[in-house]
C-alpha positions in Angstrom: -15.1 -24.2 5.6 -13.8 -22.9 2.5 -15.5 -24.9 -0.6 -13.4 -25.2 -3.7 -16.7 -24.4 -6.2 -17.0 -21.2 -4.4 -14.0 -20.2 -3.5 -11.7 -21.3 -5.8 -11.3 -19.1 -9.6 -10.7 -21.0 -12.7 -8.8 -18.9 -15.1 -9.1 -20.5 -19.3 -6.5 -18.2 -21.9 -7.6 -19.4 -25.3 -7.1 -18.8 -28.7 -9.1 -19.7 -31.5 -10.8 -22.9 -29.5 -13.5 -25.6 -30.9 -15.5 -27.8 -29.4 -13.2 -29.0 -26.8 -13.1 -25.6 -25.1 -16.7 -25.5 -24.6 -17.0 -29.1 -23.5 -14.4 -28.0 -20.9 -16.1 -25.0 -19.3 -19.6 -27.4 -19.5 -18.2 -29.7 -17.8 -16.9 -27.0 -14.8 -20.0 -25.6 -14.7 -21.9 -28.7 -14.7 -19.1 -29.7 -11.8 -20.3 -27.1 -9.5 -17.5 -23.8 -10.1 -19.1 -20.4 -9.7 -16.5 -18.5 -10.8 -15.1 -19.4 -14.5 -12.9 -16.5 -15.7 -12.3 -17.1 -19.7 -9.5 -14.9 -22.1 -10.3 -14.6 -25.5 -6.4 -13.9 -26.5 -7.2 -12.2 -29.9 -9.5 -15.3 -31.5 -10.8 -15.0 -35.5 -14.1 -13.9 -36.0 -15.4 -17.2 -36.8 -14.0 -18.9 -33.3 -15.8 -15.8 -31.4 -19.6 -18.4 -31.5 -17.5 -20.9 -28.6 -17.0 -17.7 -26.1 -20.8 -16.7 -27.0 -21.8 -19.8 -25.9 -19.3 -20.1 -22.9 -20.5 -16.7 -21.6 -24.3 -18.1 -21.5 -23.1 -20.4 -18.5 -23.4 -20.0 -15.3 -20.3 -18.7 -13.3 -18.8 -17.7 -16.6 -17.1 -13.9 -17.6 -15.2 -13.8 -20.7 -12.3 -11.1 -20.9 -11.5 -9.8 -24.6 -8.1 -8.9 -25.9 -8.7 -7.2 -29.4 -5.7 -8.7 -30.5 -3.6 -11.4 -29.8 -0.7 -10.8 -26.7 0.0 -14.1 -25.5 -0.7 -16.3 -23.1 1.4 -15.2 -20.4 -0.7 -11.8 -21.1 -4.0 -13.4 -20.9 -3.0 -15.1 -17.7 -2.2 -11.5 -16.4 -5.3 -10.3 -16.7 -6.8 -12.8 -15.6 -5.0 -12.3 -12.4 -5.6 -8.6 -12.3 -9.2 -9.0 -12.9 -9.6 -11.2 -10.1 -7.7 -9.2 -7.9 -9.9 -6.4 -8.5 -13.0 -7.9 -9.0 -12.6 -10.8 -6.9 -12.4 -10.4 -2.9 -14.1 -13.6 -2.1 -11.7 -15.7 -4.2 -8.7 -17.8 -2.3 -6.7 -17.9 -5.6 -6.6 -19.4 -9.0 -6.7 -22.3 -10.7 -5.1 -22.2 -14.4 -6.0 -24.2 -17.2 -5.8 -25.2 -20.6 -9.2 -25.0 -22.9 -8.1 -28.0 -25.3 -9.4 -30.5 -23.0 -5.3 -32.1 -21.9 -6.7 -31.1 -18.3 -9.9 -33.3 -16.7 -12.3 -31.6 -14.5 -11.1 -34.1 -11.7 -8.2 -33.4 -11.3 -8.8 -29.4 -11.5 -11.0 -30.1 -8.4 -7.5 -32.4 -7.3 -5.0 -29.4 -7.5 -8.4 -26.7 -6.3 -8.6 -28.6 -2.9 -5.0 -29.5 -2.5 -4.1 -25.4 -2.8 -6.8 -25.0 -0.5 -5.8 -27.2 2.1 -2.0 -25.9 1.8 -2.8 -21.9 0.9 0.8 -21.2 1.0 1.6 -22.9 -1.8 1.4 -23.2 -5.5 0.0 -26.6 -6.8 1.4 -28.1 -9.6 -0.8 -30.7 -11.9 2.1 -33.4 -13.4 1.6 -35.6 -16.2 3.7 -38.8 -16.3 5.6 -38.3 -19.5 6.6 -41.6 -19.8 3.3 -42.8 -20.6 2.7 -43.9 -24.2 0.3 -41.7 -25.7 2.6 -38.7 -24.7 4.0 -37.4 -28.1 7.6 -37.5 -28.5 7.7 -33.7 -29.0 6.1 -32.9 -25.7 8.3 -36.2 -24.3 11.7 -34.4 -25.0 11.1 -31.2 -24.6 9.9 -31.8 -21.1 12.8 -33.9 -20.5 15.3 -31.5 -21.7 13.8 -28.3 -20.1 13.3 -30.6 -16.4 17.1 -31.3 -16.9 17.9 -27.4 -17.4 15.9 -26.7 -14.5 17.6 -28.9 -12.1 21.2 -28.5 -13.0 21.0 -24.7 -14.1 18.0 -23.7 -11.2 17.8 -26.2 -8.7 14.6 -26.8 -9.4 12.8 -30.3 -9.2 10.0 -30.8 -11.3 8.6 -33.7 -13.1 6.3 -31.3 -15.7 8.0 -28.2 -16.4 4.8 -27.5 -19.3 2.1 -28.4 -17.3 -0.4 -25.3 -17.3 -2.4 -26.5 -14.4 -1.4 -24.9 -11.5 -3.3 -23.6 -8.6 -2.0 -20.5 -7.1 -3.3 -19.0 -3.9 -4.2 -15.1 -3.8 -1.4 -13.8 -1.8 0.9 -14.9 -4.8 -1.2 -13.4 -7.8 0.0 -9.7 -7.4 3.5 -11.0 -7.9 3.4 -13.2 -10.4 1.6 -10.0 -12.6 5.1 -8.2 -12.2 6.4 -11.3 -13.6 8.4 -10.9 -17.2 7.0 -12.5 -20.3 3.7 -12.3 -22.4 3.4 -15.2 -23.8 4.5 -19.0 -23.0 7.8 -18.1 -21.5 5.7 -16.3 -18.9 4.9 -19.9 -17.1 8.6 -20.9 -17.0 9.4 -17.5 -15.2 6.7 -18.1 -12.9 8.6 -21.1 -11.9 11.9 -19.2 -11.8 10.2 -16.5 -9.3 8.8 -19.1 -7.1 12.4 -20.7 -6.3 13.9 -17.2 -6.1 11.2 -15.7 -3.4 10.8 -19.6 -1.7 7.4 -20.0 -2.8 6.7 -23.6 -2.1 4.9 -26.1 -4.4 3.7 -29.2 -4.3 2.9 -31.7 -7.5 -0.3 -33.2 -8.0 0.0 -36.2 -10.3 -2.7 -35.9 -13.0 -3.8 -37.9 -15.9 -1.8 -37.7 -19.3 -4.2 -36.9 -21.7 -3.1 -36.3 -25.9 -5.9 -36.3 -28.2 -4.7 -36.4 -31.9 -1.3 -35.7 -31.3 -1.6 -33.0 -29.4 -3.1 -30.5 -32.3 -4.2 -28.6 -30.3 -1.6 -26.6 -28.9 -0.2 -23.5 -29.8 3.3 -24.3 -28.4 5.6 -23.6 -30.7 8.7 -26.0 -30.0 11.7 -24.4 -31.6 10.9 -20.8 -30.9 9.0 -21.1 -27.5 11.5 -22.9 -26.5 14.3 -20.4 -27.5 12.2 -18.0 -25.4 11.8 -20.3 -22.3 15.3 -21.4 -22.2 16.5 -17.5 -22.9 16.4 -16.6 -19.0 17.7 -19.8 -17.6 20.9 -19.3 -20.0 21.2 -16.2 -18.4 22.0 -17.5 -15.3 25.4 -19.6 -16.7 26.4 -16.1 -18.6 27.5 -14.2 -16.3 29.6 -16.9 -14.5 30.8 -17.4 -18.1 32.2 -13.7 -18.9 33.2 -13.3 -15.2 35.5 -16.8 -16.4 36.8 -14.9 -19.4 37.6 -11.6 -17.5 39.5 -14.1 -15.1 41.5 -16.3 -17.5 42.6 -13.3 -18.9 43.9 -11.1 -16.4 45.6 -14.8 -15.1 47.8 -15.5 -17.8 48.7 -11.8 -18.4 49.7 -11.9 -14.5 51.8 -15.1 -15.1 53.3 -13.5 -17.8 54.4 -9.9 -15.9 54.9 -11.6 -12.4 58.1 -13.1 -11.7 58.5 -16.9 -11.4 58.4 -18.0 -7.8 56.5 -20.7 -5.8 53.9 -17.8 -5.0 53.6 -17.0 -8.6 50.1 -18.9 -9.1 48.9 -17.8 -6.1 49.5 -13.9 -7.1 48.3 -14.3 -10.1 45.1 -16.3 -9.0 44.3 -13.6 -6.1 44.8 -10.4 -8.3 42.7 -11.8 -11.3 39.9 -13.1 -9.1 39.9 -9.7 -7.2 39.0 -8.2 -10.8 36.7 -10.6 -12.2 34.8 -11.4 -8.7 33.4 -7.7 -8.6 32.6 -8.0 -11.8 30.5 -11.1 -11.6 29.0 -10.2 -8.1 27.4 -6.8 -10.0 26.4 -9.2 -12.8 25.0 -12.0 -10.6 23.1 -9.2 -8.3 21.4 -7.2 -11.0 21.1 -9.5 -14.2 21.1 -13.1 -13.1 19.3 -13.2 -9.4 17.6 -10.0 -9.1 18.5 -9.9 -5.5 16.7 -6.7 -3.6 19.0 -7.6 -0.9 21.2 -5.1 0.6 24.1 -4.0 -1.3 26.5 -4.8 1.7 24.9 -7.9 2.9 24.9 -9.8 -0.8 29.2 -8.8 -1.0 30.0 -9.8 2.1 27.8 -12.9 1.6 29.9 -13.1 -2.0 33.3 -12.9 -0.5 32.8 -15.1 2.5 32.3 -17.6 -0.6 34.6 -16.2 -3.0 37.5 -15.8 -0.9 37.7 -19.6 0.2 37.4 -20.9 -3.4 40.0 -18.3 -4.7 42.3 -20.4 -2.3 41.0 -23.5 -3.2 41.1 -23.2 -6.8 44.8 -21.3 -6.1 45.4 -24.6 -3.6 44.3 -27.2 -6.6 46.1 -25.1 -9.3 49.5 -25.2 -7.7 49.2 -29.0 -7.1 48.8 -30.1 -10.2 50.8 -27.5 -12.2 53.8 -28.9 -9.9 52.8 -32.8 -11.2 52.3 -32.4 -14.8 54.0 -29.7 -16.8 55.6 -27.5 -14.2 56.7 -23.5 -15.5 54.3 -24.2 -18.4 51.8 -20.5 -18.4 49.6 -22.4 -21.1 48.8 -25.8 -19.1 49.1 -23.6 -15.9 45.9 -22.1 -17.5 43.9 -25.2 -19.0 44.2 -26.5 -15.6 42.9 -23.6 -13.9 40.0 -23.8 -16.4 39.2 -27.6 -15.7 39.4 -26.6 -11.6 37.5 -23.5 -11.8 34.6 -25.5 -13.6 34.3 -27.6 -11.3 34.2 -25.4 -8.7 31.5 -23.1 -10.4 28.8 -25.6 -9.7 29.2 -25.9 -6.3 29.6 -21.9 -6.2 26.4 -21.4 -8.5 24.3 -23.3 -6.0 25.6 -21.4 -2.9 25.3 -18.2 -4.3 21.6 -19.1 -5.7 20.8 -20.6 -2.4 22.2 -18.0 0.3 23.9 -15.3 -0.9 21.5 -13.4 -3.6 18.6 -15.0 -1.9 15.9 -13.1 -2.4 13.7 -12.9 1.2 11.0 -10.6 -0.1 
C-alpha cells in the first residue's frame, strides 16, 4: 500500500528564506517524509547558512541555481530532477518555504493525490477569513473571476502553491511556458485544456505579519499571470474588428433589399471566421487537433450563429431605425457580443479541445 512519507516527493523553491523555511522542512522531516527536494532560486550569500542546515536532514537534497530564474523555473527542475532521479516517487507535492502551508495539511493534499492518482490536488485557503490581507483577498478574487468567465475554470484559490501532482503529469507541466509565478497559473490553464482533473483540499489560511514573506509581486506578477488569459478574448476581439469592418463596407456596396443584412453578414463572417479559427487554433487553444477536424468542428458552430446573429440583426434593424448602416452596425455589435460567450465556451469545450 503506497505510503505518502515514502512515496510521495515534497518539492520547496525558495529565495532568500529565514527561519520559517527551516522550521518548515524540520517539521517534514520530523513528520516522517523521505524525500524533501529543496531549490535554492539564486539566494544571497548570507541566506545560503538555512540550505546548509536544511541539507543536514534527513530525506533532504538541495538543488542550486547560481542565479535567480524564477519560481516557475525552480519548480521545473524540481520536476525534472525527480523524473530522473526519482523512479520510486508517485508525484509531487509543492510548497511554499514561508511557513503559509502546515505540515497537516501537506500530508492532506499527499494522501488525497494518492488515493485519486489521476488527479492534481489543489490546497484552498478560505479567503474570506480575517487574517487574509486585503492584497492577497482581491487579487484572488479578481484573478478566480477571470478564470471562470474568460477559462471556465472553477477555483476557489487561484495562488495557492500547494498542489499535489501525480507523476504521469510532471513531464508536461515541464513543457509548460513561464519561469517564474506566471508558470502556476499556466499550469492551471494546461490542466483545463488537456482535461486534467483536480480536486480542492480545503486547507488552513495562515498570514504571518502581513504576509512579508512573499515574493509576489502584485502589480507586475499579475500583469504576467493575467497576460495569457487576455489572450484568449484577443483573438475573438480582432476577428470582431475584421468582421464589423468588412459588414458595413458590404452594406454600403450591396444594394438595399430585405436580403441585404443577410449578404452582408454571410460574406463578412466568411472573411473574419477563417481568420479567427487560425487565430483560436494556433495562438489562443493550442489545439494539436487535426487541421480538418477543428474547421469542420468551427463551422458546424459558426455557421448556425452566422444565421442567428443575421436572424437577430434583421429583427431588430426592422423595429428601431430601419435603412440606418450605422445602427444596423451597433446592433450587430450588441448581438454578436452576446453571442461570443456562448461561442467562446463551445469552441473551448469541443471544438479546439485538446485530447492529448
Amino acid at each position: 500500500m503506497a505510503d505518502y512519507r515514502t512515496d510521495i516527493t515534497v518539492v520547496l523553491p525558495s529565495l532568500n528564506p529565514d527561519e520559517k523555511f527551516l522550521r518548515v522542512v524540520t517539521e517534514l522531516a520530523d513528520a516522517g517524509f523521505t524525500d524533501i527536494l529543496i531549490v535554492n532560486d539564486g539566494s544571497d550569500p548570507d541566506r545560503l547558512v538555512w540550505f546548509e542546515k536544511a541539507a543536514a536532514l534527513p530525506g533532504c537534497t538541495v538543488l542550486t541555481h547560481t542565479v535567480n530564474r524564477g519560481k516557475g523555473r525552480a519548480l521545473k527542475t524540481a520536476f525534472e530532477y525527480l523524473l530522473a532521479h526519482r523512479p520510486h516517487s508517485r508525484g509531487a507535492v509543492t510548497i511554499d518555504g514561508d511557513g503559509q502551508h502546515r505540515t497537516k495539511d501537506i500530508i492532506a493534499c499527499a494522501r488525497t493525490m494518492l488515493e485519486h492518482p489521476d488527479q492534481v490536488i489543489l490546497g484552498c485557503r478560505d479567503f474570506n477569513a480575517p487574517q487574509v490581507p486585503p492584497k492577497s483577498r482581491s487579487g484572488n478574487k479578481f484573478t478566480s473571476a477571470l478564470f471562470r468567465i474568460g477559462c471556465g475554470i472553477r477555483l476557489s484559490d487561484t495562488q495557492t502553491g500547494l498542489r499535489a501532482i501525480p507523476r504521469q503529469y510532471l513531464a508536461g507541466f515541464c513543457q509548460v511556458k513561464g519561469e517564474r509565478f506566471e508558470y502556476e497559473t499556466n499550469m492551471l490553464l494546461t490542466m483545463k485544456r488537456l482535461g486534467i482533473g483536480f480536486l480542492e483540499v480545503p486547507i488552513e489560511t495562515v498570514y504571518d505579519g502581513q504576509n512579508e514573506g512573499t515574493h509576489f509581486r502584485p502589480i507586475v506578477d499579475s500583469l504576467k499571470i493575467l497576460k495569457l488569459i487576455f489572450v484568449f478574448m484577443a483573438s475573438s476581439l480582432s476577428a470582431t474588428a475584421v468582421d464589423l469592418a468588412m459588414f458595413y463596407v458590404l452594406l454600403t456596396v450591396l444594394p438595399r433589399s430585405p436580403y441585404q443584412i443577410l449578404w452582408a453578414t454571410v460574406l463578412a463572417r466568411a472573411v473574419s471566421s477563417f481568420w479567427n479559427f487560425n487565430m483560436n487554433r494556433k495562438v489562443v487553444f493550442g489545439s494539436g487537433g487535426r487541421y480538418g477536424k477543428n474547421l469542420f468542428r468551427y463551422y458546424a458552430l459558426a455557421v448556425p450563429q452566422m444565421l442567428v446573429s443575421a436572424l437577430l440583426v434583421s429583427l431588430l434593424d426592422r423595429f428601431i431605425a430601419p435603412g440606418s448602416k450605422i445602427i444596423a452596425t451597433l446592433l450587430k455589435v450588441v448581438v454578436d457580443t452576446c453571442l461570443f460567450f456562448i461561442s467562446f465556451t463551445i469552441q473551448r469545450e469541443w471544438v479546439f479541445k485538446d485530447h492529448r
